[in-house]
C-alpha positions as CSV (number, residue, x, y, z in Angstrom):
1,X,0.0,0.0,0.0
2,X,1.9,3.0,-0.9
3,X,0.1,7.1,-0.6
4,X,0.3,8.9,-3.6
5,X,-0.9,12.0,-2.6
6,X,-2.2,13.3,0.6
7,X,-3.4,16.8,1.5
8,X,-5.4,16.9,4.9
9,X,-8.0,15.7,5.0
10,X,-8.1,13.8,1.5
11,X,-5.2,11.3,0.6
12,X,-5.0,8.7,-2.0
13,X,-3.9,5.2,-1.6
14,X,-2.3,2.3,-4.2
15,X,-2.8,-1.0,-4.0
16,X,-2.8,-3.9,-6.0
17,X,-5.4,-6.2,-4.2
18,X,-8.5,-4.0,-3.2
19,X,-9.7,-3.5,0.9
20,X,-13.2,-4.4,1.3
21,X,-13.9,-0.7,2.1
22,X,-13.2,-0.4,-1.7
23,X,-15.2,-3.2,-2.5
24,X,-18.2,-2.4,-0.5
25,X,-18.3,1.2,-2.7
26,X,-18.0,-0.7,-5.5
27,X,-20.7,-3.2,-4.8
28,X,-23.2,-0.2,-4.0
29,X,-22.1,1.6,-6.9
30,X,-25.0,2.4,-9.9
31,X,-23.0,2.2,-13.4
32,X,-24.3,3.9,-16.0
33,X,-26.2,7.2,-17.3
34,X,-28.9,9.0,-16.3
35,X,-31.6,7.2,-18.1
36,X,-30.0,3.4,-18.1
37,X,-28.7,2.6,-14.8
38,X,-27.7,-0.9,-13.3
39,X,-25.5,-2.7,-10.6
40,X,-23.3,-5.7,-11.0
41,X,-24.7,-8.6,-7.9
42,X,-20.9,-10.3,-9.0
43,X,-18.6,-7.4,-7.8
44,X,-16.1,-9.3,-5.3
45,X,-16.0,-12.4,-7.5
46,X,-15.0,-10.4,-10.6
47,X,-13.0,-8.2,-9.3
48,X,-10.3,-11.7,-8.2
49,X,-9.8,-12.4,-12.2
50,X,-8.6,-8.9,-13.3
51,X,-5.1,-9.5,-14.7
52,X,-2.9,-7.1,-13.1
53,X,-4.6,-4.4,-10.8
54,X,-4.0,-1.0,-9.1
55,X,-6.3,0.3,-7.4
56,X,-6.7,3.9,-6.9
57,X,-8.7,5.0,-3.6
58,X,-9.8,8.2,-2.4
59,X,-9.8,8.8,1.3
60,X,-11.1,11.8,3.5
61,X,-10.3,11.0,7.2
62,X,-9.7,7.6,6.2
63,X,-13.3,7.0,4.9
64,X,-13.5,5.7,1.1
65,X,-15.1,8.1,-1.5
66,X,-13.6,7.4,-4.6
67,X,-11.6,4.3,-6.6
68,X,-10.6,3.8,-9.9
69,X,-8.7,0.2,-11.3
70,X,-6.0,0.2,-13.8
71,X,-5.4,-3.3,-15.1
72,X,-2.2,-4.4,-17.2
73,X,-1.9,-7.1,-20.1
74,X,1.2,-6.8,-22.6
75,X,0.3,-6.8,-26.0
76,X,1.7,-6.8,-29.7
77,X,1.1,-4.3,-32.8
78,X,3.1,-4.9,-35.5
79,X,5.7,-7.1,-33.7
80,X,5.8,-4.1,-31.1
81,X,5.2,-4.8,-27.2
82,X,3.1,-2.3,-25.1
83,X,1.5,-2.1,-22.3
84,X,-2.2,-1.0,-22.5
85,X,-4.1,-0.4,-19.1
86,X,-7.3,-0.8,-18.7
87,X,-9.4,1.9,-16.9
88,X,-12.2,0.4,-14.9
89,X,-14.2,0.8,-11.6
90,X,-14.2,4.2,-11.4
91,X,-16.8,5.3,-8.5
92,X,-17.4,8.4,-6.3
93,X,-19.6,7.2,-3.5
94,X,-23.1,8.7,-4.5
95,X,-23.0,11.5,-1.2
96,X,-20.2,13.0,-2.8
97,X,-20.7,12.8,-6.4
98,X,-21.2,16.2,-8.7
99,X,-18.1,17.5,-6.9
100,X,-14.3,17.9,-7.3
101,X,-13.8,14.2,-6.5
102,X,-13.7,12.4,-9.8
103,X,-11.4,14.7,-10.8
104,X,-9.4,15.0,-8.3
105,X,-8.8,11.4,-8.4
106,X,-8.1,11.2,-12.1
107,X,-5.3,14.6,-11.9
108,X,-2.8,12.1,-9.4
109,X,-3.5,8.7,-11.2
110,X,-2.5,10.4,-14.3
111,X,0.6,12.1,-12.6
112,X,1.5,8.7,-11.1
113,X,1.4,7.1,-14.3
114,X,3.7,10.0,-15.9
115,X,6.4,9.7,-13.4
116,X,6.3,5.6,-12.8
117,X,5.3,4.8,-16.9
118,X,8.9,4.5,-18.8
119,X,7.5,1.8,-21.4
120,X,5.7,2.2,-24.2
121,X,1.9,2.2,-23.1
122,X,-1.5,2.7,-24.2
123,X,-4.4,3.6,-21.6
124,X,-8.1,3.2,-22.0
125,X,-11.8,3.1,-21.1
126,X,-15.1,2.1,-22.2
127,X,-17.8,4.8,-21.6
128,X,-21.4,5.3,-23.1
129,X,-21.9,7.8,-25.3
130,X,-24.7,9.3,-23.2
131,X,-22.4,9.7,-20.4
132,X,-21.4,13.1,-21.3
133,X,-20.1,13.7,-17.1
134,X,-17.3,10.3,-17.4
135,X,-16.1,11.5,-20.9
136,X,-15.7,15.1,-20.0
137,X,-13.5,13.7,-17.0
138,X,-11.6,11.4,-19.3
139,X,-11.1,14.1,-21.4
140,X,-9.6,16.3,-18.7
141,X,-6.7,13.9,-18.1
142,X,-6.4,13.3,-22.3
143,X,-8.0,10.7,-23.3
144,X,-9.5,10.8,-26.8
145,X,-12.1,8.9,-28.6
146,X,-11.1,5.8,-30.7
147,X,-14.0,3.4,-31.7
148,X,-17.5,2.7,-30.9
149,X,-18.7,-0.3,-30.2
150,X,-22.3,-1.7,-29.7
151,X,-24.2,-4.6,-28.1
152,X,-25.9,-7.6,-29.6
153,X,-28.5,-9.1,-27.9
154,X,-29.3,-12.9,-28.5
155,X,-32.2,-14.2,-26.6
156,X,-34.3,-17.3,-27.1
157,X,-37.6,-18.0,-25.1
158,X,-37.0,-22.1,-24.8
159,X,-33.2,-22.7,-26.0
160,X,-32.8,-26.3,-27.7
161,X,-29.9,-28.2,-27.3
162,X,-27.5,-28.6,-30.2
163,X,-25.7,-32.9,-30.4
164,X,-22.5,-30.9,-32.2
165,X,-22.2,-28.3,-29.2
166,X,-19.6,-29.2,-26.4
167,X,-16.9,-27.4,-24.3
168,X,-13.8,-27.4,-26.0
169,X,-11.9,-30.5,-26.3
170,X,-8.0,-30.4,-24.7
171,X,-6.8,-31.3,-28.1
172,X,-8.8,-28.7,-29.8
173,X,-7.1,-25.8,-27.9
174,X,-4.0,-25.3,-30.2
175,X,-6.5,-24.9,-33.1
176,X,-9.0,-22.7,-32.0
177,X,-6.0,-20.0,-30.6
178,X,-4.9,-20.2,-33.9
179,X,-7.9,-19.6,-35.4
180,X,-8.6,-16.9,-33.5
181,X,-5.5,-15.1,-33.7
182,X,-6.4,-15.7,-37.4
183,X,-9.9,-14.1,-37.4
184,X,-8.5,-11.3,-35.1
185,X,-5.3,-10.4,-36.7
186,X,-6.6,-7.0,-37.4
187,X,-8.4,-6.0,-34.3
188,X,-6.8,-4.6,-31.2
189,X,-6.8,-5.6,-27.8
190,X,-7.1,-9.1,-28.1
191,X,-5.3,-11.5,-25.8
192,X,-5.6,-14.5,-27.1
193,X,-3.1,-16.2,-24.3
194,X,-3.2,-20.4,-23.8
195,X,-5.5,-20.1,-21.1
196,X,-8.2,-18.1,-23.4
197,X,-10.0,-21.1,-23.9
198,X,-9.7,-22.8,-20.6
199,X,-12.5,-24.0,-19.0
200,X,-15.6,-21.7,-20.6
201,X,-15.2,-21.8,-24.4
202,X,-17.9,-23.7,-26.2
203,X,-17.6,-24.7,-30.0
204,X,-19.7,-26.0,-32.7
205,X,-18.3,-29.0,-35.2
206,X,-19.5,-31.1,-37.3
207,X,-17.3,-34.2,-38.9
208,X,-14.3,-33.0,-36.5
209,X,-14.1,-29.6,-37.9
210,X,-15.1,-26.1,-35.8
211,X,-17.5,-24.1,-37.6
212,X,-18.2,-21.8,-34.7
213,X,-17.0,-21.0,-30.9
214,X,-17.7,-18.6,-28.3
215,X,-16.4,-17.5,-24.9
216,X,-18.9,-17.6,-21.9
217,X,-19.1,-16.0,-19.0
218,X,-22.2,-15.4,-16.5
219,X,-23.5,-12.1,-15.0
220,X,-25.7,-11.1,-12.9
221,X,-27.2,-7.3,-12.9
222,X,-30.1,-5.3,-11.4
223,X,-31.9,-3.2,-13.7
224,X,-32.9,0.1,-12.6
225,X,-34.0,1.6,-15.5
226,X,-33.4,1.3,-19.9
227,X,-33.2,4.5,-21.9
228,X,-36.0,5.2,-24.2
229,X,-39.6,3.8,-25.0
230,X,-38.7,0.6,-25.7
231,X,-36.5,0.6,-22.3
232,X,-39.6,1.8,-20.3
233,X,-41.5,-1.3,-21.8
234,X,-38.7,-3.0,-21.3
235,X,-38.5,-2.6,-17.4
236,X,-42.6,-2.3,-16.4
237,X,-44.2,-4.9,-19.1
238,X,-41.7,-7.6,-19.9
239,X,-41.5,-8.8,-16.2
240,X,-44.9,-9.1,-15.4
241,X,-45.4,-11.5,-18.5
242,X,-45.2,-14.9,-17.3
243,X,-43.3,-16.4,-20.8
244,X,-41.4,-13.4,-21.2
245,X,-40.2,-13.1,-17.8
246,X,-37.7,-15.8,-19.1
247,X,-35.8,-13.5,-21.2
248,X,-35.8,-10.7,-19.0
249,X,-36.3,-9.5,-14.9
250,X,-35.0,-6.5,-13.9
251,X,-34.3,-7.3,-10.3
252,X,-32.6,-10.8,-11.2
253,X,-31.2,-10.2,-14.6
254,X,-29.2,-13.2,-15.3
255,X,-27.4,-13.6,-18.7
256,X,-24.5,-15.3,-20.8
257,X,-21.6,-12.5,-21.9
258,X,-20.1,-13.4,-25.2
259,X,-16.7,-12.8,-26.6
260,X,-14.3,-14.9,-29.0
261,X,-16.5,-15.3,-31.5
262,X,-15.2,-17.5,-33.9
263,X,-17.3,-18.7,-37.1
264,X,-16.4,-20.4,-40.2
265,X,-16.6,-17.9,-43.8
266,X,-20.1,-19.5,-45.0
267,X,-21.0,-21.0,-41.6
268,X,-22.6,-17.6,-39.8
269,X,-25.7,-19.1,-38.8
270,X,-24.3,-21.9,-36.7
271,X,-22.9,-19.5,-34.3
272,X,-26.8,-19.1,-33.2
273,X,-27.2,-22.6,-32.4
274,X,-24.2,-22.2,-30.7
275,X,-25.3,-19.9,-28.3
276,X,-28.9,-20.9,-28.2
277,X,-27.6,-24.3,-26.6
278,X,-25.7,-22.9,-24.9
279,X,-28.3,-20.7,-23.1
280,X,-29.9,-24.2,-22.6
281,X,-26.6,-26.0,-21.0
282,X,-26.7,-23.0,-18.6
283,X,-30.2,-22.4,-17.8
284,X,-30.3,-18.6,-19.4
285,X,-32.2,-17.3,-22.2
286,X,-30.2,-14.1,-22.5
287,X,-26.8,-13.1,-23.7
288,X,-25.4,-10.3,-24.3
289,X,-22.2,-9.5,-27.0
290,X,-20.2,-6.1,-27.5
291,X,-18.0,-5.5,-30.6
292,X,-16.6,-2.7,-32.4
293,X,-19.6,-1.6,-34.9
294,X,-17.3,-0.1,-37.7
295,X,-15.9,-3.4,-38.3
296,X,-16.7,-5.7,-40.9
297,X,-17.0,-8.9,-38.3
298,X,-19.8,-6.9,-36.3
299,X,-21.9,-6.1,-39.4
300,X,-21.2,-9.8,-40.8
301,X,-23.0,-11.0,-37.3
302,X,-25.7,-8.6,-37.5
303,X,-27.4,-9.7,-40.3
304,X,-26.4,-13.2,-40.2
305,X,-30.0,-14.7,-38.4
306,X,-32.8,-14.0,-35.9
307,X,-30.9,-12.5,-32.7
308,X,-34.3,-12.8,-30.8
309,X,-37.2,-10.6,-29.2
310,X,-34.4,-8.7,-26.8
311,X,-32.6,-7.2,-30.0
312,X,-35.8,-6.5,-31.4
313,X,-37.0,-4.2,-28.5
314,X,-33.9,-2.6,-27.0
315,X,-32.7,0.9,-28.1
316,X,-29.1,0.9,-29.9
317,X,-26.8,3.1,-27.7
318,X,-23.1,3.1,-28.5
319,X,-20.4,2.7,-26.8
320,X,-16.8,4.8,-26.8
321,X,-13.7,3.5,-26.0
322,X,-11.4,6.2,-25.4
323,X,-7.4,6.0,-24.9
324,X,-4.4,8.1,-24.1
325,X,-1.1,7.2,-25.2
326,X,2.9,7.6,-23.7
327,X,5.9,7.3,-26.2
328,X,3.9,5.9,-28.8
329,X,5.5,6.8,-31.9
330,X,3.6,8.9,-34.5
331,X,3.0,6.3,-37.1
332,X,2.0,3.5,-34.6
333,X,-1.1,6.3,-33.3
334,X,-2.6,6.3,-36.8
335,X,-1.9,2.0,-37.0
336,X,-4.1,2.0,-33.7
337,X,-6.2,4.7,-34.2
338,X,-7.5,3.2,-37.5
339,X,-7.8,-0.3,-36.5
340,X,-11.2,-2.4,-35.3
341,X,-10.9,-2.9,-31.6
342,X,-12.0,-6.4,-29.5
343,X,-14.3,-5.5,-27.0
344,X,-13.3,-8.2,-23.9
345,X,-16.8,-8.9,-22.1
346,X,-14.8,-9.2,-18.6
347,X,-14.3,-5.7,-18.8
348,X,-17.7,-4.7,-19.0
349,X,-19.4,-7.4,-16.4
């Protein structure tokens, strides 16, 4: 635990595994915008498989009011390493927010990372393009818009099993990295590491050969409110409709996040029966997928089947992720600043 900055009565602390002072605010915390707000019921769980933390906290007198995470992974662009941070679990408690606070707390992470970051590095956030207050902050400290990115919904009322759908075989692990990396080689901020398909990636094959695969990971929210008409209907119909209860409750909102999509050139549509079994293997009849909507992969997906009632009512609202950069070398900005970006679902659940 080392202080970073400390002015009575307000100090901020580093550490790399959080206190549960900082993970009590963060389980109370309300993410989101004005109109669509929600809280993750998985906080403490999660927060153990984030590669690489620092954790930022804010302290008056000792008393939490603030944290922020900046995760590490190494990564390659053109046969270059960097390290890219990723910004996430940034909360004010909710007495103290419309203040100085956020930015307060942004000024001395950014001035930590200015004297302590000597390597080349890239940092970055997600944040909703409704959320003018978070990217005005971001701003502030220089972070710039890169990408948008979007979410598909898939839901299915009663999922059907699929006979070619399994977990990933041992000796199909090799493969489906390589496949992967192949499907991906443009993209950024993929991390597509031996243990990617450990334990939770599902595929799709038929006379030994992988057509389609998906990582899977479950989530757990409370819905407090959706943006829009269709989010009002959303929140006070869908629940009290016994069938379509299934897809949807906003107190117990329980659904499959996607990422790793792999499919087959001329196989789209068996990346639907994909997920639908396995919504059934798990029990859920909701998932959720985020990717970057300027690429081709994202539109290829969109129109390849029937995503389900969910995608049918919810209101589009795009994403940002926005990045700063330190000894980045001119001609490797435009590389990144022009290429599709993979949107991880662990950073987002």
């Amino acid at each position: 635990m080392n202080t970073i900055f400390e002015k009575h009565p307000y100090k901020i602390i580093l550490q790399h595994k959080p206190d549960q002072a900082v993970i009590s605010l963060l389980k109370h915390t309300l993410w989101g915008t004005k109109e669509t707000v929600y809280q993750h019921q998985d906080t403490e769980e999660n927060i153990q498989k984030v590669p690489d933390p620092l954790f930022f906290s804010l302290q008056k007198q000792d008393e939490v009011i603030g944290t922020c995470c900046f995760s590490k992974t190494t990564m390659s662009v053109n046969n270059n390493k960097y390290d890219f941070w990723y910004s996430r679990y940034f909360s004010i408690d909710k007495q103290k927010q419309g203040g100085i606070f956020g930015s307060m707390i942004l000024k001395h992470i950014r001035n930590y990372f200015e004297q302590h970051t000597l390597v080349q590095s890239v940092f970055y956030a997600y944040v909703d393009a409704s959320n003018i207050r978070s990217q005005k902050l971001l701003k502030y400290i220089g972070f710039k818009k890169l990408r948008s990115f979007e979410t598909l919904t898939f839901s299915r009322l009663y999922p059907k099993k699929d006979k070619n759908v399994s977990l990933i075989d041992s000796t199909d692990k090799e493969t489906m990295l390589d496949l992967l990396k192949e499907s991906y080689k443009d993209f950024l901020l993929t991390d597509f590491t031996p243990k990617f398909c450990d334990d939770s990636y599902y595929v799709l094959k038929k006379e030994n050969e992988i057509l389609a695969g998906v990582r899977v990971h479950t989530a757990h929210w409370v819905i407090r409110s959706l943006s829009g008409l269709a989010g009002k209907v959303i929140i006070k119909i869908l629940p009290h409709i016994p069938v379509l209860r299934r897809l949807f409750n906003p107190r117990e909102f329980r659904f499959l996040a996607f990422d790793g999509v792999y499919i087959k050139d001329g196989h789209e549509k068996e990346l639907f029966a994909l997920m639908e079994s396995v919504c059934s293997s798990l029990k859920v009849n909701t998932g959720l997928l985020w990717m970057d909507s300027e690429s081709a992969l994202y539109h290829k997906l969109k129109a390849a089947g029937n995503w389900g009632i969910m995608d049918k009512l919810k209101e589009n609202i795009p994403a940002h992720v926005v990045a700063a950069f330190k000894n980045i070398p001119k001609e490797e900005l435009e590389k990144i600043s022009s290429s599709p970006i993979y949107i991880s679902a662990m950073n987002i659940i």
